[in-house]
N, C-alpha and C positions, 0 to 999 in steps of 0.2 A: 471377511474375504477381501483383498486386495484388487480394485478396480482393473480394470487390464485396458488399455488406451489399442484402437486400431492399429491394425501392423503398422511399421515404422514407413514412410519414404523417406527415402535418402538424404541425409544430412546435407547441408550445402556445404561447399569448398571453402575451407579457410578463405577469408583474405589476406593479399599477403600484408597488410596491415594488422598486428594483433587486434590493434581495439577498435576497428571499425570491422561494418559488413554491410550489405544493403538493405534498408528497411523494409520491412514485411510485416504489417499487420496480422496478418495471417497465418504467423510462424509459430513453429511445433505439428505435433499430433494431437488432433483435438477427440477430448471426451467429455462424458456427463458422469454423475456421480451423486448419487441421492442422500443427502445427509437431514433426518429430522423433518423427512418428508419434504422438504424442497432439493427441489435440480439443481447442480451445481456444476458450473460451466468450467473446463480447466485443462490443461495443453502441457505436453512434454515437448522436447526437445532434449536431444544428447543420447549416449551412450549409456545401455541401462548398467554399467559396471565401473560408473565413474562416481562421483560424489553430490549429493543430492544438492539443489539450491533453492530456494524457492521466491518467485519475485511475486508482490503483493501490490496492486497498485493504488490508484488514490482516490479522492473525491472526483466521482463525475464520468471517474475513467476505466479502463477494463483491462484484461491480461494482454490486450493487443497493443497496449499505450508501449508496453516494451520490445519495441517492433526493431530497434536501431540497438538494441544491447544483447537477444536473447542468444542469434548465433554464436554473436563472440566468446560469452560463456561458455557456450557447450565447445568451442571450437578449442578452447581456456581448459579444456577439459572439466568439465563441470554435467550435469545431467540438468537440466533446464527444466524445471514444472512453473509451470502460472496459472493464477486462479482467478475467478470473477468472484468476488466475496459477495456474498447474498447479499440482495437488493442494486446491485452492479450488472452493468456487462448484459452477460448473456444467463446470468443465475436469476433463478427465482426472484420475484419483487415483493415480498409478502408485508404486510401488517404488523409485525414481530418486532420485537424491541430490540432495532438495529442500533449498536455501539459497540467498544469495541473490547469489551467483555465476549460478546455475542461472537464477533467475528472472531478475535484468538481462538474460539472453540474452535470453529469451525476451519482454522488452520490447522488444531491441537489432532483433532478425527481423519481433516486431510491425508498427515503427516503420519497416522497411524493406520489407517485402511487403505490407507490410494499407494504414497511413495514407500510405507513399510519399514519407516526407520527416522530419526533426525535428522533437520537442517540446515540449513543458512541460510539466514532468513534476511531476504532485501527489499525495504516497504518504499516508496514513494509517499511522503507525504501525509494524508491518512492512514495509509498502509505502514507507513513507518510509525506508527504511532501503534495500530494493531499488531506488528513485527513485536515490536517491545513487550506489549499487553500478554501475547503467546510466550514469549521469553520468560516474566516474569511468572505467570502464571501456572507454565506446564513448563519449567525448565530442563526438566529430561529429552524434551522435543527439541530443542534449539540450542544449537553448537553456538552460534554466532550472530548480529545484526545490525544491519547496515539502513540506519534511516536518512531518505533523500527529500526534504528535512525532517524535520520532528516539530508537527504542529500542535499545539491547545492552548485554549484561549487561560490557562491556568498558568501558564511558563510566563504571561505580561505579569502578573504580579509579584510581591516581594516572594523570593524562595523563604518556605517555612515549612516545617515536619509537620508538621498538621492545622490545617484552619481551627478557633474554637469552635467546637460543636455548638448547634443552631438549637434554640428549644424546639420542643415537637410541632407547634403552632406556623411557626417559620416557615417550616420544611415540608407543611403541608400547604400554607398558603404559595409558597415556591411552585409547589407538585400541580398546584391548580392554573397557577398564573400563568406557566408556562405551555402545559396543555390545554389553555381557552386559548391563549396567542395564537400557537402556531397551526390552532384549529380556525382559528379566524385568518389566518392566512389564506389569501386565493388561490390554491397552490394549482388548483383545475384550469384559471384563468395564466397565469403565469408561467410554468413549467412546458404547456405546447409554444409560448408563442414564444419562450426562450429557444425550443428547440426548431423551430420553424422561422425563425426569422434571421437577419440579420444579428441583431445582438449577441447571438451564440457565438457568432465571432469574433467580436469586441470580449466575448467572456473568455475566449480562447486566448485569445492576442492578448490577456494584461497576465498568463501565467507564463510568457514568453517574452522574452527582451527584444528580438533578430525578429522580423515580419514572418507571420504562417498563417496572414490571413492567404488563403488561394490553395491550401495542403487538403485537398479534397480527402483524402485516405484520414488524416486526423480529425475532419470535422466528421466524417461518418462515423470513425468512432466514439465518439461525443454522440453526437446524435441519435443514433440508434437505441440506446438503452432511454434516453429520455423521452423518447416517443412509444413506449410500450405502454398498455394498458396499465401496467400496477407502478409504474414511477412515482405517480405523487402520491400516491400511499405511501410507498417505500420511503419516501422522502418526507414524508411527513412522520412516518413513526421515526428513523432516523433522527427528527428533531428532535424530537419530542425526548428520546433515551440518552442521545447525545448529551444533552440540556442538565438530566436529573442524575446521572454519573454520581457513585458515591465518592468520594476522596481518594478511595485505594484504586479507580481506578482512571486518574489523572496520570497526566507524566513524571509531576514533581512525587507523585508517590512513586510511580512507578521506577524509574533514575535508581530512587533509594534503596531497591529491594534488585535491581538487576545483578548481577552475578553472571553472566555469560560477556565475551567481548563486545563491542561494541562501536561502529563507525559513522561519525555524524558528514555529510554531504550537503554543502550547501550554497544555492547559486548566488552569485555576489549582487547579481540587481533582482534577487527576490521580492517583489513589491508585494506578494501576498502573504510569506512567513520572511519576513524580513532580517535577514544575517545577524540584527542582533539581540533577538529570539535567542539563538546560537550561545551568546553569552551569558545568557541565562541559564542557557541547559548546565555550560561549562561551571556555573558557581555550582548548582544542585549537583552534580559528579565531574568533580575536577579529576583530569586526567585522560577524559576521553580526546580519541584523533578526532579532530576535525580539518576538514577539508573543504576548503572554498575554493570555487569551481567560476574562472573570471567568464564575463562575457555571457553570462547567462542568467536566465531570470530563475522561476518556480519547477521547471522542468529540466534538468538540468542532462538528467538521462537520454532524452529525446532533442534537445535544443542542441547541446555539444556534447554530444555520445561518442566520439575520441577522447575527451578530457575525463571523462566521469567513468567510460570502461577501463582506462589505465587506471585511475586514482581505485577503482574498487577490486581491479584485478592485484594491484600491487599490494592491496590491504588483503585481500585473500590470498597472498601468495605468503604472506607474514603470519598464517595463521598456524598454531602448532599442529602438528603432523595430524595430530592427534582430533584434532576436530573436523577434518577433513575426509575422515576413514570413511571407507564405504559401508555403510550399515550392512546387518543379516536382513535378509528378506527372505 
């Protein structure tokens, strides 16, 4: 059965700007949604008779990071969902082997119990990595995706259809070495006083070109999720699944097997996926739009959110009819 989000309050006014609007963390109708026995935090906005979209966000951050993009969509004519992918936000923090295997599901059920039909699918970063992962995975679910950028640490190396397979010895002293690591990690000592100190803003300020140290409303969204009880768990099994990823589900595999559209966004002073990242994607699937976004760093949605709501609304406006249709619900 299909989730039902609290009555609607009233959409806010266009701006007469298309692709700006005021930012709102806060924006949509918010609900909960139990998938696999965790809570799942996740927010509409728009018109339930318009075309579904769904924004995903990234490391660190939550459905509210799309605070400066979501009206314009729905104002775009679009129906606006956002979700806190488990172990994010305001979702569950569990223990569970977070990757993004794990989270395509839990797009894959979203997208079938909650919105009741297919998407388009727009990841930030992490998110754009799990956008593609649901793409490839459950392609019946996803019309289309827009990753803002597309990170892993698999795209630094030469592109190749598959690495040689590792003997069984390897891959289990891997499976070990990597789970004592990130078990020896102080992740109890490290994770409150990143979120409680000063440095969370220096961690903020290097995914940003243009100064946000002083955005009170962005470091709370930051903050909040890292100061709950289950963060360094979450954070920690996260490492840990991240880390042991089979092949099929890296990007360079992933590229290969896509088959749905696809829009690469990418800010030009990216210091943490760095624009020529980008060019690597471009050898593994040549042909894909990419779009660099000047004057911005890692965030490009949120940092210059006039540049990045035209470049994604004009890529959605180019999309055939046909992908856009309003699902049966």
């Amino acid at each position: 059965m299909r989730a039902k989000p609290q009555p609607a309050k009233p959409d806010p006014d266009p701006s007469p700007d298309p692709t700006s609007a005021p930012a709102d963390a806060d924006w949509g109708r918010h609900s909960r949604w139990i998938w696999r026995g965790q809570s799942c935090h996740w927010r509409v906005l728009g018109e339930p008779h318009h075309p579904p979209l769904l924004l995903v966000h990234g490391f660190g951050a939550a459905s509210g990071h799309w605070r400066r993009n979501a009206a314009v969509l729905a104002a775009a004519g679009w129906q606006v969902y956002g979700i806190d992918l488990i172990g994010f936000g305001a979702s569950s923090q569990p223990a569970l082997r977070l990757d993004n295997r794990l989270w395509a599901r839990q797009l894959q059920a979203f997208l079938a119990e909650v919105v009741g039909g297919p998407a388009v699918l727009v990841g930030h970063s992490l998110g754009g990595l799990v956008a593609l992962s649901c793409a490839v995975f459950f392609p019946a679910w996803v019309r289309a995706v827009a990753a803002v950028p597309l990170p892993d640490p698999t795209l630094l190396s030469a592109p190749q259809a598959r690495p040689p397979r590792r003997p069984p010895w390897r891959r289990r002293l891997k499976r070990w070495l990597v789970i004592v690591l990130c078990r020896l990690l102080p992740l109890e000592l490290l994770v409150p006083l990143l979120a409680n100190s000063p440095l969370l803003d220096l961690g903020i300020q290097s995914a940003y070109a243009s100064p946000v140290i002083g955005d009170d409303e962005l470091r709370r969204l930051i903050a909040r999720p890292a100061r709950r009880p289950g963060a360094v768990r979450a954070l920690r099994a996260m490492s840990i699944a991240m880390a042991l990823r089979p092949h099929g589900a890296t990007a360079p595999a992933l590229l290969g097997r896509l088959s749905q559209p696809m829009l690469l966004l990418w800010g030009q002073r990216d210091q943490l996926v760095p624009v020529r990242v980008a060019t690597q994607v471009l050898a593994l699937r040549p042909g894909l739009p990419l779009e660099v976004l000047e004057h911005c760093g890692h965030c490009p949605h949120d940092e210059t959110p006039e540049q990045f709501n035209g470049a994604l609304l004009g890529w959605l406006a180019r999309l055939p009819a046909a992908l856009k249709a309003q699902p049966e619900r």
